[in-house]
Each structure stands twice: as structure tokens, then as C-alpha cells.
N, C-alpha and C positions, 0 to 999 in steps of 0.2 A: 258823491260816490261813496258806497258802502266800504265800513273797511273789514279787510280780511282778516286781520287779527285783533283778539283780544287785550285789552293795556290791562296794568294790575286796577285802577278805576271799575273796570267792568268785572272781575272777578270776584264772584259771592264761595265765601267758604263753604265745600261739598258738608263742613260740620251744620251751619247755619241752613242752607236748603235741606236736610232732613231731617232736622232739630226739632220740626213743627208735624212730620208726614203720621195722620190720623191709623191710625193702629185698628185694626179691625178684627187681631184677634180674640177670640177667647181670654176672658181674665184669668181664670181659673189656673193656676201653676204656672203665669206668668211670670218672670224672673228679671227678661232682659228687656232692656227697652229696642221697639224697633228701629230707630234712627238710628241708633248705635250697631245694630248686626248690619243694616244696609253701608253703612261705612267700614266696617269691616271685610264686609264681602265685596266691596269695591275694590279697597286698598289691596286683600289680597289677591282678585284677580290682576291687579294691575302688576303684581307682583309673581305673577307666573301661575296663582294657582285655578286648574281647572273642575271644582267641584266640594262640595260641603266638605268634606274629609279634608281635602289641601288648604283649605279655608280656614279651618279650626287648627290644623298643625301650624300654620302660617303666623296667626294670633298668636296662638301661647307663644311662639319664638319673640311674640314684639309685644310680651303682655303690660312691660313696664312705656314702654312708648304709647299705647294704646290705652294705659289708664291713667297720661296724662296728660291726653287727650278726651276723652269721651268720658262720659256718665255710666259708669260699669259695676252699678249696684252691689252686683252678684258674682263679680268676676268676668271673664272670658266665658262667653256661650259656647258650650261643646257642638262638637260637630251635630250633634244630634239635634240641637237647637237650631243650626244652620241649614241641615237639611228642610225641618218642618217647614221653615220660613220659604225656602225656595219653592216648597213643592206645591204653595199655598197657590190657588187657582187663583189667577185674574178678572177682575171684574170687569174689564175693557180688552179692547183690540184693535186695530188697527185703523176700523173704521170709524170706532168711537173715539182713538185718542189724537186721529191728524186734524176733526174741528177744533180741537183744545188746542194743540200747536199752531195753527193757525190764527187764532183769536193771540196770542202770543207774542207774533212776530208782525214785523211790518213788513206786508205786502203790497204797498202800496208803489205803482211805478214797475213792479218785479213780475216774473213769469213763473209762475209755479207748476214745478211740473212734479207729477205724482205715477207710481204703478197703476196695473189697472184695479189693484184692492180700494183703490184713493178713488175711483172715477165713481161719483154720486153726487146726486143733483142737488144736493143740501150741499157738499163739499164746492162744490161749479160757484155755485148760487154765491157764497162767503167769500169766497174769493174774489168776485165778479162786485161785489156788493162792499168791498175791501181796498176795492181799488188797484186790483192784481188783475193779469191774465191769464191764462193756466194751458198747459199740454197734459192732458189726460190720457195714459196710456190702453188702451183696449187686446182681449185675447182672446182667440176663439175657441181656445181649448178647454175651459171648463165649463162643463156642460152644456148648457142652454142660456151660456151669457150672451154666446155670439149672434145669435138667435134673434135674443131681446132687444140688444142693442140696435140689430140692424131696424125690427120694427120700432124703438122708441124714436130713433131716428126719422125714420120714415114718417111718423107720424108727426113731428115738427118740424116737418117740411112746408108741412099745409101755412104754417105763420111765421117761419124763417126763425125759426128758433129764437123768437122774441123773449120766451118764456125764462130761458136758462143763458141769454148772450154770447152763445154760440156762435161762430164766423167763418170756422170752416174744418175741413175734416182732413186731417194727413196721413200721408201713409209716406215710410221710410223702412228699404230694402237695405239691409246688411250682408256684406258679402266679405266674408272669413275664410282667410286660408292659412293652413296650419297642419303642419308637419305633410303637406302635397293636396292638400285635400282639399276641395271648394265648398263650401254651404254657404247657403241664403236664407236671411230669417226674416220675412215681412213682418210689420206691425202696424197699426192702425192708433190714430189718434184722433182725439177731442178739444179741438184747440180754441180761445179766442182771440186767437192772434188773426192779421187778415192774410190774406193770401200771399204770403212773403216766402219763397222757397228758404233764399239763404236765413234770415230769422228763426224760421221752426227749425233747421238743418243743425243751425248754435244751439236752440234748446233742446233736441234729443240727442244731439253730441255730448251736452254739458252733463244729461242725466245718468247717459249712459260712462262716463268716465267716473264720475262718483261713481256709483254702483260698481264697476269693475274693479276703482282703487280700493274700495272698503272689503268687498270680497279677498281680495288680493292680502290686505291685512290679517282682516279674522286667519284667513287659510294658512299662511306664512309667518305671521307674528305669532298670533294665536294660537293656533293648530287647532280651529275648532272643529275641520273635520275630520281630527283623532278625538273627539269627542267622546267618550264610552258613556254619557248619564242615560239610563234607563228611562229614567222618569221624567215624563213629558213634559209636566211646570217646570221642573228643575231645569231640563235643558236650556225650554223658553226663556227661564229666568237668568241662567248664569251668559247665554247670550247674549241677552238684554246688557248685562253688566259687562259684557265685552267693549260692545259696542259704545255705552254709556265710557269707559274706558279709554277707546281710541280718541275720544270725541276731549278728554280732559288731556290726552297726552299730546294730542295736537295743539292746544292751548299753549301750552311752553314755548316760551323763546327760548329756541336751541337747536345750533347746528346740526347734532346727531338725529340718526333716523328714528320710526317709530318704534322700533326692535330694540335699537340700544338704550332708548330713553323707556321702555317694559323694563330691560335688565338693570337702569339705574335707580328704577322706584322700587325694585326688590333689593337692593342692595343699601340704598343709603336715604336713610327715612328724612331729612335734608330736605333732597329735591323729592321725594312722597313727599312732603309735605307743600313744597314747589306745585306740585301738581294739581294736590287738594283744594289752594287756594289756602293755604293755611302760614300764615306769617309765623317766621322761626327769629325767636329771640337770644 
């Protein structure tokens, strides 16, 4: 049985994984190192802040803890530094970086379940080929997916989807009620699970409770949808580092919630440092 939490064994210092991460910008009036501003801009979202500007004020407040920590040639990168970096466009997305996770983790024995941005046949195929089985979410609402899907389907009918080890197809109706009101949201899935109601029932129950707890977080803990960033990487990006965020503050052994444990890594660089993965002498 897999276990749920992390021991300090399993925990690689957030300094150590980005120690190595290939810099792709411009040489030209380079100053700071980039492992060093993605650790910064971690530490200060974890720390309450929401955007380049709160990021660079956050720093200077912890400049003497942060240089001696980190490799900070130049000083404290000004916010203006911090912005560049976030705004900087991605070279991946979503669909390019769940085969990397994937090859990652052990799937083997487990049920992967993904949105419908996950559901492709190179993704099906890895997982299947991994020793996983998957519930692939489907939607009809953007564009002409729901379209395709039904003919790609239809056309591996003829060989029983031998092709992709497909086994059958589900559909699960949700029915929400909420402040008197009823609604119903169907959805449609890609599963190669077999025919087992209560089995797929656990795995779109399991997916949907993640997704509603993490929404739940960002919204509440986070306040990402007081969000004000204009700029579209930027938002992308300081998301990204929400989320990357939760994902370190869940790692802690500790009673408190994931709100109190936000307001104790902006408080006391200690357990920041608890968080990081970073041993305090």
C-alpha cells in the first residue's frame, strides 16, 4: 500500500531541485541566477505574497535570511526582475508536461485519472503500457471535440479498441443542490477499467474531491480569485507557484490547517525553512 505522507527520507531540498533548472534566458544583463528567483518567489508566495511587486518587498524584508541561503551574486532581484521572469512564456502545457509526470511516478497497479485536456492517445497508450489504468474525462463543450471523439470512438468499434486497451465507456450524472436549487452535470469518460459501476463510481468520486479541495484552497487560502495580475504568463505563472505551494505545505507534519501553516511560513523562517525541506542548524 502506497503511503500518504512524506518522511523527512523522501524530502529533496526545494534549494537542491532548482539548483540545476537550465536558464533559458538571455545572457545579456543577466544578474541573477534563476534557481535563486524561483526560490524566492516560491518562498514568498508561501508567505502571503500575490504577485512580482509583493515578491520583491517580501525578499528585501528576508534579505539577510535569503543570502544565507541562496547564491545571490547581485543581491535581491528587484521586483522588476521578478516580474520579467514570471511573464516569461512557457515552452510546455499541459499536454506536454502530464507524459513527463507520468514517466515520473509509479503507475503501475493504480488508476489515473485525468481532465479532459489529459485525454490523448499517446497519454491512454503510457499509462496502459505502464501498467496503469486510467479514467479519461471527456467534454462536449469545446468545440468540435465532442464531435471527434464520438467518431474516433466509433471507429474503434470495428477492432474493440484493441489499439489503445480501452474497455469501456462511463458516463456519471451529478446532481447539486445548493442554496434550493437543483442541477445536473453529465460527463462522459474513457476508462480501462471493466465494467465495474462501484470501481469507476471511487475513481470519479476520488477526482472530483481533489479538484474541489484544491479549488477550495487556492479560493480561500489563497484568494487567487482576488487575483488583479494583467499579464497572462504572470498570472499562469504565480498560479503555478500557488499550487506548487499547497502541494509543499501539505508535506508538513502538522496539526494546523493549510491557512495557518501559509501564515506560519510568512511569519517564522524556522518552519519556511520546515517547508523547503531545508535542515535548520
Amino acid at each position: 500500500m502506497k503511503r500518504d505522507v512524506v518522511d523527512e527520507l523522501d524530502a529533496v531540498s526545494i534549494l537542491e531541485f532548482f539548483g540545476d533548472l537550465k536558464d533559458s534566458r538571455s545572457a545579456i544583463n543577466r544578474k541573477h541566477l534563476l534557481g535563486g528567483i524561483c526560490v524566492i518567489c516560491i518562498c514568498a508566495v508561501l508567505a502571503g505574497a500575490d504577485g512580482p511587486k509583493a515578491i520583491g518587498t517580501w525578499a528585501l524584508s528576508k534579505k539577510d535570511w535569503l543570502e544565507s541561503l541562496l547564491q545571490l551574486p547581485n543581491g535581491i532581484p528587484s521586483h522588476d526582475t521578478n516580474s520579467r521572469v514570471l511573464a516569461t512564456e512557457a515552452k510546455f502545457n499541459e499536454i506536454t508536461a502530464i507524459p513527463e509526470l507520468i514517466s515520473n511516478i509509479e503507475v503501475k497497479g493504480a488508476i489515473v485519472t485525468i481532465d479532459a485536456a489529459g485525454c490523448q492517445k499517446n497519454i491512454s497508450k503510457q499509462i496502459v503500457d505502464a501498467g496503469g489504468d486510467y479514467v479519461l474525462a471527456l467534454k462536449g463543450n469545446q468545440g468540435n471535440m465532442h464531435k471527434d471523439v464520438i467518431n474516433w470512438v466509433s471507429e474503434r468499434f470495428e477492432n474493440d479498441f484493441a489499439d489503445v486497451g480501452l474497455k469501456s465507456i462511463g458516463v456519471a450524472t451529478r446532481h447539486c443542490l445548493r442554496a434550493g436549487r437543483e442541477s445536473y452535470d453529465t460527463r462522459y469518460y474513457l476508462t480501462t477499467l471493466p465494467v465495474a459501476v462501484k470501481q469507476f463510481a471511487q475513481a470519479v468520486r476520488g477526482h472530483w474531491a481533489i479538484e474541489n479541495t484544491l479549488h477550495w484552497c487556492l479560493d480561500v487560502t489563497f484568494r487567487e480569485d482576488e487575483s488583479r495580475l494583467l499579464d497572462h504568463h504572470a498570472a499562469e505563472n504565480v498560479a503555478l507557484l500557488r499550487r506548487f505551494g499547497i502541494g509543499l505545505l501539505k508535506r508538513v507534519d502538522s496539526k494546523e490547517s493549510i491557512a495557518m501553516r501559509r501564515r506560519m511560513a510568512g511569519w517564522n523562517e524556522d518552519f519556511l525553512s520546515q517547508v523547503l525541506g531545508i535542515e535548520v542548524i
